[in-house]
C-alpha positions, 0 to 999 in steps of 0.5 A, a space after each residue: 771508767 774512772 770516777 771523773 767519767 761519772 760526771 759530777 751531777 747525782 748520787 754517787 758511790 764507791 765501795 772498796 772491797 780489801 782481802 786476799 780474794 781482791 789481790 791485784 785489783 780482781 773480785 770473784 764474779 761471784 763475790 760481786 754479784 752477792 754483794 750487789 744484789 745484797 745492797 740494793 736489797 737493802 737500800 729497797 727494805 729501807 726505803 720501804 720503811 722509811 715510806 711508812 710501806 710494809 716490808 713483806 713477801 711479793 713484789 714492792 712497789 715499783 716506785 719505791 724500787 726505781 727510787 733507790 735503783 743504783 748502776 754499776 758504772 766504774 771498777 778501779 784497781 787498787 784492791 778492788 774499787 766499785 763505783 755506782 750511780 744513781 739509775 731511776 728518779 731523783 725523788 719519791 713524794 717530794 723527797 731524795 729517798 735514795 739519799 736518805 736510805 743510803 744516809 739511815 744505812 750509814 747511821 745504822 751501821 755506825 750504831 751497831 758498831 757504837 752499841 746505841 739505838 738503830 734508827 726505826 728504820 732497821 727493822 728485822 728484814 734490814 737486819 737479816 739482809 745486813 747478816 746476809 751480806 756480811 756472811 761471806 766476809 772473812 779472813 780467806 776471801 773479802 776481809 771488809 767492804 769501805 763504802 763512801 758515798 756523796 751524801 752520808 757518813 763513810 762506813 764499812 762492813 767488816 767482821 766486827 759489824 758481823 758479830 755485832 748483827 749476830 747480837 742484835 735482838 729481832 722482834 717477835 717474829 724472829 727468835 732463835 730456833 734448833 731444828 732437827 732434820 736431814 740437810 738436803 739441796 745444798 747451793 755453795 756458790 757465794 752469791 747464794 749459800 742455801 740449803 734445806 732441811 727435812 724435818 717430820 713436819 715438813 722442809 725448812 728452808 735455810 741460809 748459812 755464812 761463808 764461816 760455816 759452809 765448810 762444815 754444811 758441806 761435811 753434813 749434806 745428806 746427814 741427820 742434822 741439828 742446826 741452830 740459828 735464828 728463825 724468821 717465823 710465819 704470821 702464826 708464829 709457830 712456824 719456821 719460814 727461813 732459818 739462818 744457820 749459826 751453828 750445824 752439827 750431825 747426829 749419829 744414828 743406829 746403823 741398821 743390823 740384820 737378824 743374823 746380828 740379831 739372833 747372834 746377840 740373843 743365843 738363837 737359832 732357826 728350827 730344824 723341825 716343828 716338833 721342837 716347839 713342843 718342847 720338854 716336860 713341865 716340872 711340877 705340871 701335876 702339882 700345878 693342876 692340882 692345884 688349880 682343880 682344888 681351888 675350883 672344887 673340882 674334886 666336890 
């Protein structure tokens, strides 16, 4: 379906996918679903800020939801080009708040590629989305993603907007963290990059980009040290999710049987109980002796 089987009546939006991966007018399925899901989440976390709704765990407001729901209804070779709609109603509360989603979420990627203040709707769950999204750009697979629209500003998520999400400074209830565990559970495909660490005080959920997944992969079942920014729990000591920047292994003492370790110290079994005895004590007398003289033994 091509842009003018669409109608011309609605939002309407085109996001163009560029890099190897896109050659010859294709996209991995799923490459396509991560960045799908990843932008409609967006749209919602941003609607619900504008609303003046919280954003938290649990199911959102279904209104708010339909308000901002897009439809996937055209794909055009070229790199790969695809077209969504609008699917639920026009308005919420008397206002277009799909537009204005989509109008904030221009806005607020040009001011992190600019270096200015975010609009007050890119909160920290805005943010962390945004991150997740442009995890998996890179050099080898989807270099960058135009995105034009029929209401706001074209923007783009590239590798320069990744680097700039990494700088931006979260409120309190993220903050950078290093945790110390075993990498366990690990999901590689590029619609999820999850993984778990084990630590003492129990498992910590994480997400990584598609830069690092090479390396999470070389340290699954390993002794780990991972560092990224945390999202905290409301009493703020602990970690819900970790969103790993850097991960490296930590070398652990193998284990060693006794026979390694009489070798190292210079002993050997018993051949008989009657060695426990032992030798003569020199000076033994002298010492009784001496003992007994001290407590008046000989009085």
């Amino acid at each position: 379906m091509t842009s003018s089987e669409m109608g011309d009546e609605g939002f309407k939006a085109t996001l163009y996918a560029l890099g190897p991966s896109t050659e010859g007018g294709r996209i991995p399925l799923a490459e396509l679903a991560r960045i799908a899901s990843e932008m409609q989440a967006t749209l919602e976390r941003l609607a619900l800020a504008l609303s003046g709704n919280q954003i938290k765990a649990g199911r959102r407001p279904r209104e708010i939801v339909d308000a901002v729901r897009l439809d996937f209804v055209g794909f055009e070779r070229g790199s790969a080009i695809l077209q969504v709609a609008r699917t639920g109603q026009q308005s919420w509360g008397g206002d277009d708040l799909l537009e204005e989603s989509f109008t904030t979420l221009a806005n607020g990627v040009r001011a992190l590629e600019r270096g200015v203040s975010l609009p007050d709707a890119f909160t920290p769950q805005v943010i962390n989305g945004l991150r997740s999204l442009t995890g998996g750009i890179g050099a080898r697979g989807i270099a960058r993603i135009r995105v034009t629209s029929t209401s706001a500003p074209d923007f783009e998520f590239n590798s320069d907007l990744r680097r700039a999400l990494r700088e931006v400074s979260l409120s309190l209830v993220e903050s950078e963290a290093t945790v110390v565990g075993r990498l366990q559970m690990g999901d590689f495909s590029p619609a999820s990059l999850l993984c778990r660490i084990d630590t003492y005080a129990g498992s910590i959920q994480c997400g990584f980009g598609a830069e690092i997944r090479d390396r999470v992969l070389d340290c699954m079942d390993q002794l780990v040290m991972a560092h990224g920014v945390a999202e905290m729990q409301p009493d703020e000591s602990t970690i819900r999710v970790l969103r790993i920047a850097d991960i490296s292994p930590i070398s652990s003492p193998s284990a060693r049987t006794l026979k390694d370790l009489a070798a190292e110290q210079h002993v050997a079994p018993l051949a008989s109980v009657d060695e426990l005895a032992g030798g003569e004590i020199d000076g033994l007398d002298d010492f009784l002796a001496a003992i007994s003289s001290v407590r008046g033994d000989g009085q």
